[in-house]
C-alpha positions, 0 to 999 in steps of 0.5 A: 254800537258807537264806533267813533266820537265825533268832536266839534268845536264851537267854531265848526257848527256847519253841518255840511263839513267837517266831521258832520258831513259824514255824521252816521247815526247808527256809529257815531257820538257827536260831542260838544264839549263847552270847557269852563277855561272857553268862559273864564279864561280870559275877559271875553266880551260877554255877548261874543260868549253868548253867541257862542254857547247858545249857537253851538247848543242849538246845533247840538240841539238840532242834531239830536232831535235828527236822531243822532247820538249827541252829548253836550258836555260841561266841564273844566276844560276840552280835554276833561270833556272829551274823557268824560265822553271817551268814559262813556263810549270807549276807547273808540277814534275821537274825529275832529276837523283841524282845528282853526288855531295853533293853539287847538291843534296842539291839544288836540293832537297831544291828547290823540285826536285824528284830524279830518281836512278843515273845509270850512274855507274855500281854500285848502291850507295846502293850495294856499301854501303852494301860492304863498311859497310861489310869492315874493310878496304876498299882494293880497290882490294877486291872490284874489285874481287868482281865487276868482278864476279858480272859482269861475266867479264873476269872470269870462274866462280869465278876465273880469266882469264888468270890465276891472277886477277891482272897484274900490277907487269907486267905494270910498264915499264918505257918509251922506247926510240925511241918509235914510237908512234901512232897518236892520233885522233883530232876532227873537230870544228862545228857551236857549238863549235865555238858559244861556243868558241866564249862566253867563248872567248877561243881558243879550242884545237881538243884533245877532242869530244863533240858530242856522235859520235866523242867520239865513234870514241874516243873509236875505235881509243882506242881499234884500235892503243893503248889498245895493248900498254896500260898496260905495259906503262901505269905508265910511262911519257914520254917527247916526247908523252903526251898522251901514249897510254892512252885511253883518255875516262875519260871525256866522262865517266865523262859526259855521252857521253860514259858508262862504259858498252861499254868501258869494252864491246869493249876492251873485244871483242879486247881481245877475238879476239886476238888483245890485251893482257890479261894485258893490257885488264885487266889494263883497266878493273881494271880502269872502274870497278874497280878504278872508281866505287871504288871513285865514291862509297867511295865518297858517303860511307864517307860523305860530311865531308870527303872532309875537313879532313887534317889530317896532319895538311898540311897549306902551300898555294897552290904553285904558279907553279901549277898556272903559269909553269914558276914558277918552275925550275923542269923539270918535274913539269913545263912539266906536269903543261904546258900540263894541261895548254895547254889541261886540262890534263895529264894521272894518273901517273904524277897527282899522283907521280908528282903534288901531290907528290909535294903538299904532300911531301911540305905540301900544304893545302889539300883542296886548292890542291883539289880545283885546281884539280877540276878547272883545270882538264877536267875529274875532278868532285867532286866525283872524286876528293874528295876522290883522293885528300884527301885519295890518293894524299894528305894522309888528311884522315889519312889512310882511302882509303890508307894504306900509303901516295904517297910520293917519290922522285927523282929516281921513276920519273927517273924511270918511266919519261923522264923529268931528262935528261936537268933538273939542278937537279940531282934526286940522290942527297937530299943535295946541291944546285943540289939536287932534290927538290923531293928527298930532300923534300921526306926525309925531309918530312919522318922526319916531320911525323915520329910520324904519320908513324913511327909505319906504318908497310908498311912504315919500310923500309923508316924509315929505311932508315931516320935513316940511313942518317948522313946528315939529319940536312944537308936535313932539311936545304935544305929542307928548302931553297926548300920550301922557293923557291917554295913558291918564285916561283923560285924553 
């Protein structure tokens, strides 16, 4: 006699928490619903859908051959599924995990469904709550201190190992030449996949497992060939490697099919057998315990609102090279924009210094950027994107997460990349027909807002800098020749 559903959203697959950790066979219905609205509702990237549905039909799968009672429901949308699963089984509770977005909460909550706690974070929503409202600023540092004690990892006591709690001044190499890079793992299509492929009439890439089994091999090839290597490159972008020797693990995280705890717990246990450095096990930390339980907290702690802030009143439409690579002259932008076009990612460094450097520096609609974040991206939900985009990337939020906005020109992506050399763009020029759109704009964009930033004592030496220029009307009439060709898509 089945006593309650059990409803599981795509993004909650671990069968170690949420409503699954106290899954009873003998009383339970566990209900997958894939909703035609999750397909169709807007232009996701198709490799992100894939993922998804062929990963939660595998632990659908998985869990019905464990013997529990299990229903996979197509159908219009996740209210419609859960009728059709609430018609079979009765007027029983239907149990979910909180949902991870404003949006679900509300749907689920309106049509009666009780709320289990979200433990798929290592931070309850109400701990980082009582943090956050005990803040005058939210410095995601104080917070990761903070985290890293609470957790007892890596540190003595209340200090940390090796002496600092930070090594990122030691991780900003830029991309070496001639770099032997390891291999990375690819995944072999079952009947699932296929059976999925075939619905959503896509070609999948092999970057990316959707079984449990395949992203713990995910993991081991992580911590085996690239956490070594992983610090110290981890700001770069180099033009022969698309991943580096990024650990490729935030989908899975994402989903459920790994947990924070034993992503940190096996870099560690790398770390303490002398097979990776403390700065590149500590970057790593800084990311799981720290960076992402930050965003995850700071989504809930600032309300559904937040996501519509733009406070630099930024109204260009979104530019039409993030939707079509060949839409752009720029080396850089076309290479990244193709390899989300090709696998629904790339690493954190050209998401922020590249893709929404530009739509900052060019003053794209912070709302449209975020809704192509979240369509294109295979790691992308709401939570994630919400409070990067609109704090981190696009500066909308006016200084809440951030303290300054991400702007830069040419040189840093000549710094830190590999996309330079072939480009017709010389990064060292703002004026001319060679310039970089990058550096112009970067200038161009200082002075748009220097009634904003102008007293942002961390932005000094910028403003500086504008004042400094003596071709300055010379920048504002190239600047205004690169939107209009970006806005043309022949820039």
């Amino acid at each position: 006699m089945i006593e309650r559903i059990l409803y599981v959203p795509f993004d909650h697959l671990d069968r170690r928490k949420g409503v699954l950790k106290d899954a009873k066979r003998e009383t339970d219905a566990i209900v997958f619903v894939e909703s035609a609205r999750m397909l169709t509702g807007r232009p996701w990237h198709p490799e992100r859908l894939f993922f998804l549905v062929s990963s939660a039909r595998h632990v659908a799968r998985d869990l019905e051959a464990d013997g529990f009672t299990v229903r996979y429901i197509q159908a219009p949308t996740t209210i419609d599924g859960l009728k059709v699963a609430r018609d079979e089984f009765g007027d029983v509770p239907i149990v979910c995990a909180e949902p991870s977005s404003y949006r679900q909460t509300q749907q689920l909550a309106d049509f009666g469904v009780e709320f289990v706690p979200n433990d798929f974070f290592l931070t309850p929503r109400a701990l980082f709550a009582d943090w956050a409202g005990s803040q005058k600023s939210f410095v995601m540092e104080n917070f990761y201190r903070a985290q890293r004690i609470r957790l007892a990892l890596l540190v003595d006591g209340n200090q940390p190992e090796g002496g600092r709690w930070n090594f990122d001044h030691d991780n900003r190499q830029p991309p070496p030449k001639e770099y032997d890079w390891p291999p990375y793992l690819e995944h072999d299509r079952d009947d699932i996949d296929r059976e999925v492929a075939a619905q959503l009439g896509h070609t999948p890439t092999n970057t990316w497992a959707t079984t449990r089994a395949g992203a713990l091999r995910q993991l081991e090839t992580f911590v085996a060939n690239h956490l070594a290597g992983f610090g110290p490159l981890e700001d770069a972008m180099a033009a022969d490697n698309w991943a580096l020797h990024h650990s490729l693990l935030s989908p899975y995280l994402n989903n459920g099919l790994l947990s924070p705890e034993e992503c940190v717990r096996a870099v560690v246990i790398a770390y303490r057998a002398g097979n990776a450095p403390i700065e590149s096990v500590e970057a790593f930390v800084r990311q799981v315990v720290g960076w992402r339980e930050y965003i995850n907290g700071m989504y809930w702690f600032l309300g559904e609102e937040y996501r519509d802030l733009n406070a630099l009143d930024a109204a260009r439409p979104l530019l039409p090279l993030f939707d079509d690579s060949s839409k752009t002259e720029m080396n850089c932008v076309r290479t990244i924009v193709s390899d989300v076009e090709k696998r629904a990612w790339v690493h954190h460094i050209p998401r922020l210094m590249v893709l929404s450097n530009l739509a900052l520096v060019t003053g794209v609609n912070p709302q449209e950027f975020l809704d192509w974040m979240r369509e294109k991206f295979i790691d992308a939900a709401d939570w994630v994107m919400v409070p990067n985009i609109i704090g981190m990337a696009t500066h909308a939020d006016g200084g809440v997460l951030m303290t300054k906005p991400y702007a830069a020109g040419g040189s840093y992506i000549k710094r830190m990349g590999q996309y330079c050399k072939g480009c017709r763009f010389d990064p060292a020029k703002r004026t001319g027909e060679d310039a970089c759109p990058f550096t112009t704009l970067y200038w161009d964009f200082l002075d748009r807002h220097q009634d904003t930033f102008a007293k942002n004592h961390r932005m000094a030496q910028q403003f500086a800098g504008l004042k400094r220029l003596s071709d300055l009307d010379e920048v504002r009439e190239r600047a205004s020749q690169v939107l209009a060709g970006l806005s043309d898509g022949v820039v």
